[in-house]
C-alpha positions, 0 to 999 in steps of 0.5 A: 236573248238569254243563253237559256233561250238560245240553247233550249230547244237545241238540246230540246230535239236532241234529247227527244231523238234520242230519248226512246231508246233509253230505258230506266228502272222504275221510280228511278230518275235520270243520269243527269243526278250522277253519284257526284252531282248533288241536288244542291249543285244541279239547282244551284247553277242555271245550266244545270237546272236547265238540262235537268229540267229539259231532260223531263221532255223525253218522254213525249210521243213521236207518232214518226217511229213506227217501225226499226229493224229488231224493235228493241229500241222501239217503246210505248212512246213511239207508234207501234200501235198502228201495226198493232191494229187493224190498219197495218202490217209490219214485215220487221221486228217484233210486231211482224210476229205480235200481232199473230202470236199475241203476248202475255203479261211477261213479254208485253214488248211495248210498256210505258211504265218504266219510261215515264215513272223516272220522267215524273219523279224527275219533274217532282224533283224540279218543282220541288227543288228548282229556285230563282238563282240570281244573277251575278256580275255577267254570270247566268242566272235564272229570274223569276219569269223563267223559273215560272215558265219552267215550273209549269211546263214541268207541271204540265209534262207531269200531268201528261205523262200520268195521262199517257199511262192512263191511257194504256192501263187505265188506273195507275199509281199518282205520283205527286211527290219525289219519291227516293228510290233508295226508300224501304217503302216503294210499293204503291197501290194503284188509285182508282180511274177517278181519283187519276182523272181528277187529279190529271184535270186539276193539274191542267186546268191550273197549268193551261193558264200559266203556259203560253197560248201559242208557240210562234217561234220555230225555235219554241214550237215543241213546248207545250201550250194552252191548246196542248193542254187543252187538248189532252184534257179533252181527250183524258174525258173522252177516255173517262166517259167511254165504255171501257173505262165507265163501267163497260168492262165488267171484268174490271169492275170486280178489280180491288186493292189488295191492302184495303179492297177499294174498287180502282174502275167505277161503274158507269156515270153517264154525267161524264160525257157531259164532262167530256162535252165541255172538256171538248168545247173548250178546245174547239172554243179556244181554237175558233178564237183565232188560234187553230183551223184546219189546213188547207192549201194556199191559193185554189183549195185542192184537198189532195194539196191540202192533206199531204201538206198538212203533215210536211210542214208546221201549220195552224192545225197542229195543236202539238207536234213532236220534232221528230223527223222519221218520215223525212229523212233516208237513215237506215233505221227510219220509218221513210225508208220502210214506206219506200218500194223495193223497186225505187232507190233505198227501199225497204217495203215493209209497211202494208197497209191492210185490205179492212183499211183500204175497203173503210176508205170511202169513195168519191161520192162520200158513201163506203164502198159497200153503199156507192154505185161507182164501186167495182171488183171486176175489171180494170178501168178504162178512159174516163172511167176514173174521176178521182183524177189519180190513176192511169187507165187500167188501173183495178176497179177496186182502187178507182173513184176513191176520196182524196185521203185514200190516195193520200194513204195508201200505195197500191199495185199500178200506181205510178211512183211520185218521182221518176216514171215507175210504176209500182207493181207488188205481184210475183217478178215485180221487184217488190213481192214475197222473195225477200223478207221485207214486203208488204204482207197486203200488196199495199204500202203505206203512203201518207206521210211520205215525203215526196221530194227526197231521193237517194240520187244526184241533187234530190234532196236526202232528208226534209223536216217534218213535225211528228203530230201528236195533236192536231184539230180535225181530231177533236172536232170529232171527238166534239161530235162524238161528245155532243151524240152522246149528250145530245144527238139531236144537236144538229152541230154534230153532223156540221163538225163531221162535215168540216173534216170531210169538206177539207177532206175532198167529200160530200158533206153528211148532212147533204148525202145522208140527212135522215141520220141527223138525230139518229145516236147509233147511225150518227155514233157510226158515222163519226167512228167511221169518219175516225178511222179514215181521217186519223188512219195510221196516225197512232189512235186507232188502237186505243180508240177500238179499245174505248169503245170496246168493239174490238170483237165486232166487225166494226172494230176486228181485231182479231181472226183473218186478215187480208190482203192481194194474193202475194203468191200470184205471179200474174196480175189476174191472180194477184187481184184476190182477196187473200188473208196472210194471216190470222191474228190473236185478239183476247178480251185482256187486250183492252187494258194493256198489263202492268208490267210483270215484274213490277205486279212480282215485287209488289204487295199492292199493285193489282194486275188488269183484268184476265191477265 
């Protein structure tokens, strides 16, 4: 094996651990071109082009980071978004503030600009300046197969990154060259949303073919794929096709270039969701062919099993993953220990999850709490009066009955912990209330994705590898169904994709207990957005799904006014049992597009700013 294989992924995870907490200028590139390292000497010897090139993965997503203790060294590449919604509240750093106080165009904390502008210059660098370096007596060399893997993994991450600022603030500037940033000339307009569509779906639709369709070894999982293509295609037309980035925006739809007066947001073109449709087909296509399926456990199916599984190990449902290990491991600054009650061992108790998550979450017969029987406020369970199999008698009504990835999610007070015999209390004098600054705002912490083996005590083990998802396949069968409801909600496939996501996930099937949406494109679109926010709860794409879609002002979506939780102020159990909102947030019309940065819209005579910022 080449020393280019053995080395890889190992500086690979070692530059993505560290890459969030680096922050570069704009159109800048990284510290791997120091003052004394010319081009010529970085693509003229194998080890240098090698970390020159690595040193472009930096910049992919880790979901596992959601929270540190001040939030400075947390970026738009990390997973703040699911404390910037209505799924949680963070008691630490920036976002415990954020999302009561809101932010401006000057203070926005969370930007993507800054970090992956210098990614994609440095890709441009590679791709045009990489080169075969023949190989010499016993010396390194780099052949033309390896310049081609690179070559294109560069490609790909390119296109990614333009997606993921795509994704943010809708239009940007395409950047398709290395730009000097010593030029006079580095003030760029943005392109319009089809011109950065076409080009990112150009770029991918050339590139999936030359990356390889899987990654099997462990060594290699983290390299993007055919699927990881595949994937971000798929959703870069789920985006394209949805309101607010098709003509549902009508703020944005006077937007103009200030140099020529081109309108950068179109108005809407119903044949995109066609296009969304076949970007979706192709993966799910590409997936049925053997290469992606959605997990679940060996031997006897459990769906509990199955869905704590899923994320504590790699498996054929994850499409792409980063390795990234913040929900395994005790470090003081990581996302485990912030899951953890006070009351067990190392714990930090600051991630609620809110009362409007915990009601979405279905019951066990699949119907929403507001539509089943077996759902109760009053009282407290007794024998046999729970089916779900999860709690201990006595348990609030509120919290029994629930489907399988409810208790996969979410801590709440009676639980008894996984390790040990605690059971996990959050009202006045339990251990884990309001007297410290670290609590769970709701009286509820968030549970999935945890770990359930590590223990800082005696022989448990203190850390445990664990991909952070960034893709995995239940998603995109939703995103097929939802695709194929805009299409055709009569195509009797959308209910039977929605339907293998809740069959795995331990639930009825729609078409059995609700037959008569079938062909219903309002009941069917609900349903799917319904199925969205349970199945994907947390995960990092909530935020940007209620912005698509543009509901953030209705019930449904509730970004903004009160939020609640148990009353944190009860000392006895029967006063902590009352909905009680701890506090009330800011949502504006201008949050649906995230604000280029002020100081780049400052410096520029052509960048133009997001509606109403």
């Amino acid at each position: 094996m080449k020393l280019y294989n053995k080395l890889h992924i190992a500086i690979l995870f070692l530059l993505l651990a560290i890459a969030t907490s680096c922050s570069k200028d704009y159109l800048d590139v990284s510290d791997e071109l120091a003052a004394e390292m010319t081009l010529e000497k970085v693509f003229s010897m194998p080890s240098n082009t090698r970390q020159f090139h690595r040193n472009i993965f930096t910049g992919i997503t880790n979901s596992s980071c959601m929270i540190f203790g001040t939030d400075y060294s947390m970026n738009g590449l990390d997973n703040p978004w699911a404390g910037s919604t209505d799924e949680l509240k963070m008691a630490q750093g920036a976002l415990r503030n954020l999302t009561s106080n809101g932010f401006n165009a000057g203070n926005a904390p969370f930007h993507r600009w800054n970090l992956l502008y210098p990614l994609i210059r440095q890709a441009n660098l590679f791709l045009e300046n990489a080169k075969v370096i023949p190989k010499s007596g016993s010396a390194d060399y780099i052949d033309e197969v390896e310049l081609a893997k690179m070559k294109a993994q560069a490609r790909f991450l390119r296109a990614y990154y333009h997606y993921l600022l795509f994704e943010l603030y809708g239009p940007i500037p395409i950047m398709k060259t290395a730009v000097d940033p010593n030029s006079s000339d580095l003030d760029f307009s943005r392109n319009s949303v089809d011109e950065v569509v076409s080009f990112i779906d150009s770029e991918l639709t050339e590139v999936a073919g030359q990356l390889n369709d899987k990654e099997t070894a462990e060594a290699f999982l983290a390299l993007p794929t055919k699927g990881a293509a595949l994937a971000v295609k798929a959703k870069l037309w789920m985006y394209a096709a949805s309101p607010l980035l098709n003509g549902g925006y009508s703020e944005a739809l006077t937007i103009e270039n200030p140099e020529d007066g081109k309108k950068i947001f179109p108005a809407y073109d119903n044949t995109k969701w066609q296009k969304a449709l076949d970007a979706t087909k192709a993966l799910i296509d590409f997936a049925e062919a053997g290469n992606y399926q959605l997990y679940k456990n060996a031997g006897v199916f459990n769906p509990h099993t199955s869905l704590y599984e899923l994320f504590d190990k790699y498996n054929n449902e994850i499409i792409w993953a980063n390795p990234n290990n913040d929900w395994g491991s005790l470090a003081e600054d990581g996302t485990y220990r912030r899951l953890t009650p006070r009351s067990e061992r190392s714990g930090f108790a600051s991630i609620a999850v809110t009362q409007e998550l915990v009601d979405d979450f279905f019951m066990l017969d699949g119907l929403p709490i507001n539509e089943s029987p077996t759902y109760s406020e009053n009282g407290f369970s007794v024998a046999g009066e729970d089916q779900s199999g999860q709690t201990s008698v006595g348990t609030y009504k509120m919290w029994i009955n629930r489907e399988p990835r409810f208790y996969q999610t979410v801590m709440f007070h009676g639980r008894k912990w996984h390790i040990g015999t605690n059971v996990i209390k959050f009202n006045k004098g339990s251990g884990n209330d309001n007297s410290s600054e670290n609590y769970p705002w709701s009286g509820y912490l968030l549970y999935k994705r945890l770990d359930r083996t590590i223990r800082d005590e005696g022989s448990f083990p203190r850390t445990k590898y664990r991909p952070s998802i960034i893709f995995r396949l239940a998603e995109f069968y939703l995103l097929y169904a939802e695709a194929l409801n805009e299409v055709n909600p009569n195509d009797s496939k959308i209910l039977q994709y929605v339907d293998k996501v809740r069959e795995r996930a331990g639930i009825p099937l729609l078409s059995v207990i609700k037959p008569g949406i079938q062909g219903n494109q309002q009941a069917q679109r609900l349903a799917i957005r319904r199925e969205m926010r349970v199945e994907l709860a947390t995960e990092g794409q909530r935020y940007f799904d209620v912005r698509r879609w543009m509901i953030a002002d209705q019930p449904e979506g509730h970004q903004g006014g009160a939020f609640y939780g148990m009353n944190m102020n009860g000392a006895t159990e029967p006063a902590f049992f009352q909905r009680t909102p701890y506090e009330t947030r800011v949502w504006e019309k201008k949050m649906y597009l995230y604000p280029i940065p002020l100081l780049e819209i400052q410096k520029s005579k052509k960048l133009v700013q997001n509606p109403l910022w």
